[in-house]
C-alpha beads as a LAMMPS data file, in Angstrom:
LAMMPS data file: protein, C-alpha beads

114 atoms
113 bonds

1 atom types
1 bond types

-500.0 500.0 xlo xhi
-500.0 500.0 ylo yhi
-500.0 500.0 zlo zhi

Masses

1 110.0

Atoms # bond

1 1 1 136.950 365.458 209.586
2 1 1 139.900 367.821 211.280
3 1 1 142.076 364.282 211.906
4 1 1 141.359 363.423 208.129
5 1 1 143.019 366.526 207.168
6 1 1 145.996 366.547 209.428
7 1 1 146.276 363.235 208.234
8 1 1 146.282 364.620 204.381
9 1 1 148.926 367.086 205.257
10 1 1 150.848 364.915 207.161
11 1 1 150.852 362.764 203.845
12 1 1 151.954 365.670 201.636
13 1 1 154.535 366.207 203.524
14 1 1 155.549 362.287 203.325
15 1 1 155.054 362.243 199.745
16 1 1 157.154 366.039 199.338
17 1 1 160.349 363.928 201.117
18 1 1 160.178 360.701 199.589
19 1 1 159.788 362.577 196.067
20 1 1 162.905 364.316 196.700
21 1 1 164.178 365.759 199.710
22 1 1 166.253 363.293 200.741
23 1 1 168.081 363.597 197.682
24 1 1 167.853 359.679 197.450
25 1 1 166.275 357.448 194.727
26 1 1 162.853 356.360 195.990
27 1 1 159.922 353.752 196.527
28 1 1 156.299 354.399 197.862
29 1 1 153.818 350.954 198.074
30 1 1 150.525 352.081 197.605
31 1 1 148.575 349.333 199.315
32 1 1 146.013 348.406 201.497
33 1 1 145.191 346.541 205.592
34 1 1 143.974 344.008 204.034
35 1 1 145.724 343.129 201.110
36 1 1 147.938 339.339 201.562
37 1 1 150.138 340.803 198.586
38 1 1 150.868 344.006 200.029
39 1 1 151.598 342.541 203.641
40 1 1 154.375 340.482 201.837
41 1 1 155.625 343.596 200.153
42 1 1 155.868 345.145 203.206
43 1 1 158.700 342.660 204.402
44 1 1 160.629 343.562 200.707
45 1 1 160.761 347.156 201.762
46 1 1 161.811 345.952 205.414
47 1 1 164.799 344.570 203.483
48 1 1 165.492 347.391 201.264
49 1 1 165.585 349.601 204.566
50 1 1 168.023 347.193 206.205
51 1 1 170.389 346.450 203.708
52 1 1 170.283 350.105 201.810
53 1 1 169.684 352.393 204.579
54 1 1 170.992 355.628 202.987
55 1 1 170.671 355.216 199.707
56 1 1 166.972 354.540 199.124
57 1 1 164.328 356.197 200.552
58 1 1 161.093 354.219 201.256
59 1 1 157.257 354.947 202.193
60 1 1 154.313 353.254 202.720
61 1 1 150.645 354.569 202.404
62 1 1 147.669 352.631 203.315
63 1 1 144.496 354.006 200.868
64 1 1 142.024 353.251 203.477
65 1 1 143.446 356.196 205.491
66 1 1 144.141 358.019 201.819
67 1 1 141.735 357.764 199.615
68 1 1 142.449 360.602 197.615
69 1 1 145.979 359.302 196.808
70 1 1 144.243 356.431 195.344
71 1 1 142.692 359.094 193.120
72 1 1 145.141 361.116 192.453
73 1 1 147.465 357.779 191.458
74 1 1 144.370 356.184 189.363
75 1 1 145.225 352.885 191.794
76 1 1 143.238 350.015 190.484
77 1 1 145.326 347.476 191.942
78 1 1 147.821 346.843 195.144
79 1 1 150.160 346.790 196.068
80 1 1 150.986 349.722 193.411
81 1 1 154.813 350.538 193.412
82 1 1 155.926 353.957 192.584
83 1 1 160.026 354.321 191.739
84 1 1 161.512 358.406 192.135
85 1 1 165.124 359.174 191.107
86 1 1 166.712 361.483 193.259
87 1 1 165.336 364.544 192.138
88 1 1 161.591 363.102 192.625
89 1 1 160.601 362.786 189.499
90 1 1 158.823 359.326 188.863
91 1 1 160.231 356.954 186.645
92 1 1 158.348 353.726 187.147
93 1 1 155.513 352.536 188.489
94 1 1 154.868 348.597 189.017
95 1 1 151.615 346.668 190.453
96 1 1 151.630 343.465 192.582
97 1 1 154.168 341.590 194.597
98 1 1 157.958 342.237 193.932
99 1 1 161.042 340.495 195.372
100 1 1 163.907 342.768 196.495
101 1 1 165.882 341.312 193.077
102 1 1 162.829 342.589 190.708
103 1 1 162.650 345.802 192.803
104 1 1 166.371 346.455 192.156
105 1 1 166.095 345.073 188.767
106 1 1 163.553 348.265 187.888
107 1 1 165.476 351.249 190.195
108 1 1 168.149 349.738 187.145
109 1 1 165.484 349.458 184.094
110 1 1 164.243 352.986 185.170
111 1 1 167.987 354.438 184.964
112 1 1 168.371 354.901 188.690
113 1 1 171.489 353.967 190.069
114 1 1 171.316 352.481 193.731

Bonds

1 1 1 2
2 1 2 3
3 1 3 4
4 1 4 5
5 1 5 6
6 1 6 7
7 1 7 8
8 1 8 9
9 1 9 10
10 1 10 11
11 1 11 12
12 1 12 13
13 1 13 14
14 1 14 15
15 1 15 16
16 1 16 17
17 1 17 18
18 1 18 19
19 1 19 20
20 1 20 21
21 1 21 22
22 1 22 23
23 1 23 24
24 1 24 25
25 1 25 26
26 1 26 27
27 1 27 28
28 1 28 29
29 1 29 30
30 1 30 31
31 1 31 32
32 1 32 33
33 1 33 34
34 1 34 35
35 1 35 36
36 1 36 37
37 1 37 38
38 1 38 39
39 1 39 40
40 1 40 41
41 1 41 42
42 1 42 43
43 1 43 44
44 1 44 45
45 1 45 46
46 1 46 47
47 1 47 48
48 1 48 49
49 1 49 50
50 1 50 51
51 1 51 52
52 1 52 53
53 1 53 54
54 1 54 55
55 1 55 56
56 1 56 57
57 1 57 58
58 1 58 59
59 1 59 60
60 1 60 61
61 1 61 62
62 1 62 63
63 1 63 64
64 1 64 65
65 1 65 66
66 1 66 67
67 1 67 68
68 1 68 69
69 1 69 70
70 1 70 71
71 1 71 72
72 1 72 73
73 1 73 74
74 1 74 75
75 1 75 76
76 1 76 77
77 1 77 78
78 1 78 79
79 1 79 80
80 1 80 81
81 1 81 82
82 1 82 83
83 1 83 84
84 1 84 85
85 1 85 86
86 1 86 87
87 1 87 88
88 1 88 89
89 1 89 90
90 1 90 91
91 1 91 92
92 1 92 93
93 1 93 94
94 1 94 95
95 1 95 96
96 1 96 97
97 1 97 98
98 1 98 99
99 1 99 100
100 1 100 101
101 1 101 102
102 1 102 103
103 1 103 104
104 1 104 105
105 1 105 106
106 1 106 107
107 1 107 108
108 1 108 109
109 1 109 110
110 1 110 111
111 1 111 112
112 1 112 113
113 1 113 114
């Protein structure tokens, strides 16, 4: 029970930088171990880590270890995608397996400039 609450903490604190901190436009995949989709998401974000390295910010929460995020985000389906400006403040949210293009193509749609 203690590790499941450091773990929660740890997670707020994850979710306080990504929404804002940073002061960079964000992504968080909501996903889970065992998901084929999200594993393939996993290598977009990869990308978008390698190729815009200071300029968007990216997490990645498993709900197995979470479960209350998945409540707190009403997740019904993963991999769930959630898009942040700069500031935090969400602006998108998408479900299912995107390619870097789409993924850029929304941060654009949502009004976030990259």
């Amino acid at each position: 029970m203690k590790a499941k609450i450091v773990s929660s903490l740890l997670l707020v604190m994850l979710l306080c930088s990504v929404a804002g901190a940073a002061s960079l436009p964000s992504i968080t995949m909501l996903s889970t171990k065992t998901c084929p989709a999200c594993e393939e998401m996993s290598k977009v974000l990869d990308d978008i880590n390698a190729k815009y390295s200071g300029k968007i910010s990216t997490a990645h929460i498993y709900l197995e270890d979470n479960p209350d995020i998945a409540k707190k985000y009403n997740v019904r389906y993963v991999p769930m995608l959630i898009f942040r400006d700069a500031s935090g403040k969400e602006k998108a949210r998408e479900v299912g397996y995107k390619s870097l293009n789409e993924v850029l193509a929304t941060f654009r749609k949502a009004g976030i400039t990259i």
